[in-house]
N, C-alpha and C positions, 0 to 999 in steps of 0.2 A: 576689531574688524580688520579682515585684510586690506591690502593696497589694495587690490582690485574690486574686492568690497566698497572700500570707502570711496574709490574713484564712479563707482557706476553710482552710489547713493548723489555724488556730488554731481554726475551727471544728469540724474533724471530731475534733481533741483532746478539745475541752469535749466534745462527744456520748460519744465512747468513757468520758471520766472518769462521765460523768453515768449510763453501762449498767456499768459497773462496779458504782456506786455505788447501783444501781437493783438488781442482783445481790444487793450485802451486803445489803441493805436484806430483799430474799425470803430469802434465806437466814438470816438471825436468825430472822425471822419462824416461818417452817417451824423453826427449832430451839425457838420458845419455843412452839412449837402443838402438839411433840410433850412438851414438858414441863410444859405447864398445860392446865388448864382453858380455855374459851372464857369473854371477859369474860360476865357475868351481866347486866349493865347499863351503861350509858351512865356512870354516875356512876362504876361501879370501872374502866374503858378510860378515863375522862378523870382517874383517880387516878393511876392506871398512867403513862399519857404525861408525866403532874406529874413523877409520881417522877424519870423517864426526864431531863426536863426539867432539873430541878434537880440533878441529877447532871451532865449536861452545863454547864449555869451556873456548878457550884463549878469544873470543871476550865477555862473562858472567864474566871474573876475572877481565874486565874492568869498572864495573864498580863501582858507580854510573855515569861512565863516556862512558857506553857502547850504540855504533850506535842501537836504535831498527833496522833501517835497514836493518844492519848485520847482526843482532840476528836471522831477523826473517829469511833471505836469509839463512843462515849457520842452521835453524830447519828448513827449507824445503828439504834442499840438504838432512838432517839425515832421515826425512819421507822419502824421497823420495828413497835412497839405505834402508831404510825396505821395500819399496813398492815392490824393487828392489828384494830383500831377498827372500821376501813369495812366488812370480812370477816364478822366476830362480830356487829357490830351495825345498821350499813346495810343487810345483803345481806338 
C-alpha cells in the first residue's frame, strides 16, 4: 500500500473511532439526563466534571498497569458531564 494509501486507511479509522467515541459520549449523557437533575449552576457542572475527572486521574496513576477499559469508561463519563455542561448551562 502506498503512503498515501495507508495514511487515508489510517485516517478514516481515527474518524470511525472518534463517532464511536462521539456516540458513547451522547449516550452517557442522555443516560445521566434521564437520571438527574439538570446542573443548577456553573459551579455544580464544573464540580461534577472535577468529580468525573479525578476518577479518571486515579485509574491514569495506575499505570503502566491501568484497565484501558476504565480509562476509556471514566473519559466518556468526563465528555459526557461537558456534554452535560454546554446543554444545561450554555444553551
Amino acid at each position: 500500500m502506498s503512503g498515501g494509501l495507508a495514511a487515508k486507511g489510517q485516517r478514516e479509522l481515527e474518524v470511525e473511532r472518534m463517532e464511536k467515541a462521539a456516540v458513547d459520549i451522547y449516550n452517557e449523557c442522555q443516560r445521566a439526563t434521564e437520571k438527574f437533575p439538570p446542573f443548577n449552576s456553573g459551579h455544580e457542572g464544573y464540580a461534577v466534571i472535577y468529580e468525573e475527572m479525578d476518577e479518571l486521574w486515579e485509574e491514569v496513576k495506575r499505570y503502566p498497569h491501568a484497565d484501558k477499559r476504565k480509562l476509556r469508561e471514566e473519559a466518556v463519563q468526563v465528555g459526557a458531564m461537558a456534554l452535560r455542561f454546554i446543554v444545561d448551562i450554555c444553551e
